[in-house]
N, C-alpha and C positions, 0 to 999 in steps of 0.2 A: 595536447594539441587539438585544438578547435576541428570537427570537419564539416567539410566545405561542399555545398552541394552548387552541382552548374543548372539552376534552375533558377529564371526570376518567381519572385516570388510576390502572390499578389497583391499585398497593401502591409502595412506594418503592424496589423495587427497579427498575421498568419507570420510574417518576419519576427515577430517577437516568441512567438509560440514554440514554430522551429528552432530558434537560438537558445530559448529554454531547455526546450524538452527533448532536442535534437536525439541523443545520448541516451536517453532512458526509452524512448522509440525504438532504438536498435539492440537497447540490452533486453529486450523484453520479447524479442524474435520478430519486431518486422524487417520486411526484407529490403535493405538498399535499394531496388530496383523497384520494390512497390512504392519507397517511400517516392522516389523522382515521380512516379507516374501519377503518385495520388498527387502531389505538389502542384505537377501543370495541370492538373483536371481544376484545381483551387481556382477562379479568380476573383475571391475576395471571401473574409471569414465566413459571409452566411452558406458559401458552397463546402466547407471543411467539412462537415460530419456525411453530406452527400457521397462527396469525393470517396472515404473512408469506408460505406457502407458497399458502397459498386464492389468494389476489391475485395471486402469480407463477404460480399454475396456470391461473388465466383469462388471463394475458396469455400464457403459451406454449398453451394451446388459438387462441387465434385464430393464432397464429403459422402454428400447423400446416396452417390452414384457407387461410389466404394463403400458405402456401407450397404448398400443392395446389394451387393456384388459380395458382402460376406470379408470384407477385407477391412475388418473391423477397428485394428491398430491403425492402417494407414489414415481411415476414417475420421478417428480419433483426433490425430496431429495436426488434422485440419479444421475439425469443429474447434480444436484449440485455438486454431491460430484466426479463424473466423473472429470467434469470442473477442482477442486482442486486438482486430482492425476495429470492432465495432463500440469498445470502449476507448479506443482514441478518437473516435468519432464523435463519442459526447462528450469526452472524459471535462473539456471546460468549454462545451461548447452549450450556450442558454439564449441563441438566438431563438429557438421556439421550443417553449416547454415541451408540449406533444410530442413531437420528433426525439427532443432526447430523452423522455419518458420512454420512447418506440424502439432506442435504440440500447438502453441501457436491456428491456427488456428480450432483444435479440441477441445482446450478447450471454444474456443470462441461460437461455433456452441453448444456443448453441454448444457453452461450455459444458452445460446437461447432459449434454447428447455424447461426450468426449469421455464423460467421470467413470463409467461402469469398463472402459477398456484403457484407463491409464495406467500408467506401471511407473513407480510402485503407485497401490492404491492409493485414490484418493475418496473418501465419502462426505455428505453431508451432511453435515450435524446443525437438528433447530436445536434452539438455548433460549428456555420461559426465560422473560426477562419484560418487568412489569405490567404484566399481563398481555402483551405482546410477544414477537418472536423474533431475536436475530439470530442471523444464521452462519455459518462456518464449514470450514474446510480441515478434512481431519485425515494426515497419514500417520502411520504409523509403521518404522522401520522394519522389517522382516527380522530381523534380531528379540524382536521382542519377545518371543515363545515365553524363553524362559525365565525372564526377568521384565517387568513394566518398565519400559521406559518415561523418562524423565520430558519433560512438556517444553513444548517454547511455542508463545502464543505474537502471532507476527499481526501489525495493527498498521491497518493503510490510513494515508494521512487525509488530505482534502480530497484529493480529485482521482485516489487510486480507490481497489476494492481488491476482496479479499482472494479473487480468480485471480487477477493480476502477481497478487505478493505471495501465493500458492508457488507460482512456478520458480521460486527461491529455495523452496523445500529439500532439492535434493543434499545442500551443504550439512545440515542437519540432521536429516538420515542416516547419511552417510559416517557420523559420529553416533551414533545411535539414539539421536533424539527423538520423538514422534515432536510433529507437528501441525497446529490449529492456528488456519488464520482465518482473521472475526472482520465481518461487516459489522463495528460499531454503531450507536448514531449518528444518522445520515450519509453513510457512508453504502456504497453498491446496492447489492439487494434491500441492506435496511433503512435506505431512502424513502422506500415505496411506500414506508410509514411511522418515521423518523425523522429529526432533524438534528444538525451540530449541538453540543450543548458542553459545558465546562468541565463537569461529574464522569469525564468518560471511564472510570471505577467500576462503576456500577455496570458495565456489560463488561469488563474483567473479571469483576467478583460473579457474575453471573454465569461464565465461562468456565469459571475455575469451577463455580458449583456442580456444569453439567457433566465433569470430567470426572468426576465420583463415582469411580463404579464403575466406570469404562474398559473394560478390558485391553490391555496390552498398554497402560498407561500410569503413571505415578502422576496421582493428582497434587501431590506433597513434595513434590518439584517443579516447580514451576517459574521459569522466564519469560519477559516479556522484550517484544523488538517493535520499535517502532520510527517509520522515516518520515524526513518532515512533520508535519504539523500531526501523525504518530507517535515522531518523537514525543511532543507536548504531551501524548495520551500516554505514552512510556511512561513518564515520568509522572504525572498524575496517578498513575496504577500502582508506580511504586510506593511514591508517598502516602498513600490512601489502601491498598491491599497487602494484609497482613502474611499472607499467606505464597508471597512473591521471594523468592529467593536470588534473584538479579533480575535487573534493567539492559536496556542496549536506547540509548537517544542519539539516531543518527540521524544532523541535520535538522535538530528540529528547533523551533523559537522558544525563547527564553519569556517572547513578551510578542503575542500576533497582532495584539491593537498598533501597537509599536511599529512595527514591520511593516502597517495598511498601506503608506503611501507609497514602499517602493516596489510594490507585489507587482507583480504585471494584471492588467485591466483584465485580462479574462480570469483571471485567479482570483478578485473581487468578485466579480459579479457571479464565479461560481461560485463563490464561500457566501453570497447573498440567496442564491438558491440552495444550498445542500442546511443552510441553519434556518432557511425559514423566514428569511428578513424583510418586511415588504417594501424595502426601501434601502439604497444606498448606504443610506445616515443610519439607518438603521442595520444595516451591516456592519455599518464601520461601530456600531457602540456594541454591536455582541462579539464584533471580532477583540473590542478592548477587554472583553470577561477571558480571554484565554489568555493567561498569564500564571506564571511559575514564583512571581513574590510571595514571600510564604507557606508555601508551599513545600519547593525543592527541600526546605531546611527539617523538614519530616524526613528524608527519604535516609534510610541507615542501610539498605542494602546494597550492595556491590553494583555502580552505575556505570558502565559501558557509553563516554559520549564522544562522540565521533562527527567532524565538521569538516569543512572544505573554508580553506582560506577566501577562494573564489567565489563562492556562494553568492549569486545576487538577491537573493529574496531572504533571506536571515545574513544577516554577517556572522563572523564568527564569535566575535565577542557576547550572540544570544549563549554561544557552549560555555566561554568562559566566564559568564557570569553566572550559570547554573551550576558548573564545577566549582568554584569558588563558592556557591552558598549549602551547597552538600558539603562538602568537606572533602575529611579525609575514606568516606567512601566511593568519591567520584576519581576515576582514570576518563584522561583528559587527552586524545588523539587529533591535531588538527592538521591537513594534509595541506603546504602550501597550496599547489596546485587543484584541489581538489576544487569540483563545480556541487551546484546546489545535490541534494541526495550522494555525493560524490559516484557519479554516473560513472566518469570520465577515467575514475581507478578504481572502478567495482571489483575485477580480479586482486587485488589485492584486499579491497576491505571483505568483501564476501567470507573467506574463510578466515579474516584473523575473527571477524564477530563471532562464526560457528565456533572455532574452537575457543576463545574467551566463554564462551558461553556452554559449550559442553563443562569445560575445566570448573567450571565453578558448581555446575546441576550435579557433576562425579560428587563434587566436594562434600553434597549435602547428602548422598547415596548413606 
């Protein structure tokens, strides 16, 4: 069931965004009641990331106040949730570079401030990756003393990052996985000196490498999960790193050039900034390089793909025709009712992924 906010809303481009992302705004901890008030502060898209930042600036001032005050957890919960108003703030908002440069950077700093009194832990992990650095988020379950646990590397797609798909962590743990999720190219922090590219392998296999050696982890199990246009990187990882033991493609395109026209306009013009593109046309011809023909038919290890009938920006037929050219290593879940990322029935997909995907990392123990 759709929900329905009693707020007009101020032009159809902020209408389109809300009706998108409504769902993943609320699974991601913003509050009902922030989202109404950010809504009316909106009167047209170039005020959205303002709107968003007001509301993340009063929840990191009290932060600061409790954390002077030595009340360092409550602190925490709030530099988190800062962090999250101020990436939905830019998350596809490219009315002025500077500002979302300004804001991606304040989400970054805030979440910072959050990581040293998270429970369970979380740290940061840089990872060489050609001659550069991207960067990750690394827990590891409390179970692990006496055995390394087994890895699942979780991959945000276009317009998420790796703070956002961290807070997915606990279903994993909670099965004794540890867990690393990776700012890819052009993706969160590795924006700041990166861009989209087709090869997203290459900071798989570079992740996998940093996991060598890492205490409290089996680098020799390893899953990858990835949503939307993650997915695409799932399945790229699979096909291409040898050293991958399952997949999870939830939601994600079969074929993005494909997909261009019915994205919604701020979902181009961010995949025009996040790859680097100087130009529309020139977005739409790099968005035509991300594509699974040829590909998928590499991939031999155990594919977890998971769609939503409803999905307006991938149909579902991108899952059925990636299941169909894997074979018989692809399991093929499509939820009628489900929306894009299937936001709208997360409690039920969330744990059948974790335990599909512990079940298979046991297998390889």
């Amino acid at each position: 069931m759709a929900v329905k906010l009693d707020v007009p809303l101020a032009d159809e481009v902020v209408a389109e965004v809300v009706e998108t992302w409504i769902m993943r705004f609320l699974n991601s901890g913003v509050l009902f009641s922030d989202l109404v008030e950010i809504l009316r502060r909106v009167r047209g898209w170039p005020d959205w990331l303002g709107a968003w930042r007001e509301v993340g600036d009063r929840y990191l001032d009290h932060a600061r106040r409790w954390e002077a005050e030595g009340r360092h957890a409550s602190a925490a919960s709030l530099y988190e949730l800062a962090a999250v108003y101020y990436h939905y703030g830019y998350f596809v908002w490219t009315v002025d570079r500077e500002a979302h440069r300004q804001a991606l950077l304040a989400m970054l700093a805030a979440h910072e401030k959050a990581l040293p009194h998270m429970r369970p832990a979380v740290r940061k992990v840089r990872i060489p990756w050609e001659g550069r650095e991207l960067t990750a988020l690394l827990s590891v379950p409390e179970t692990a003393g006496k055995r390394p646990a087994p890895v699942v590397i979780v991959l945000p797609g276009l317009d998420s990052c790796k703070e956002t798909r961290h807070q997915g962590r606990g279903a994993y743990l909670r099965r004794g996985l540890a867990v690393l999720s990776l700012d890819g190219p052009g993706q969160g922090e590795s924006f700041l000196h990166s861009t989209i590219r087709p090869d997203y392998e290459t900071a798989v296999r570079a992740a996998i490498d940093a996991l060598q050696g890492v205490e409290g982890v089996d680098a020799n199990r390893v899953a990858v999960v990835g949503m939307s246009l993650g997915g695409y990187y799932s399945a790229r990882a699979a096909a291409f790193e040898g050293r991958l033991s399952a997949a999870v493609v939830d939601s994600g395109p079969y074929d993005f050039g494909e997909a261009w026209p019915q994205l919604p306009r701020v979902t181009r013009k961010a995949f025009q900034l996040y790859s680097g593109a100087s130009s529309p046309e020139e977005a739409r011809r790099r968005a035509g390089e991300l594509h699974l023909r040829g590909v998928a038919s590499r991939i031999r290890i155990p594919t977890l793909i998971l769609h939503g009938e409803q999905d307006p920006l991938f149909g579902a037929d991108h899952a059925r025709r990636l299941a169909e050219e894997i074979g018989s290593a692809a399991t093929l879940h499509v939820f009628p009712e489900g929306n894009h990322g299937l936001q709208n029935v997360r409690p039920l997909v969330a744990p059948m992924v974790a335990d599909w995907v512990a079940d298979r990392l046991r297998a390889g123990a």
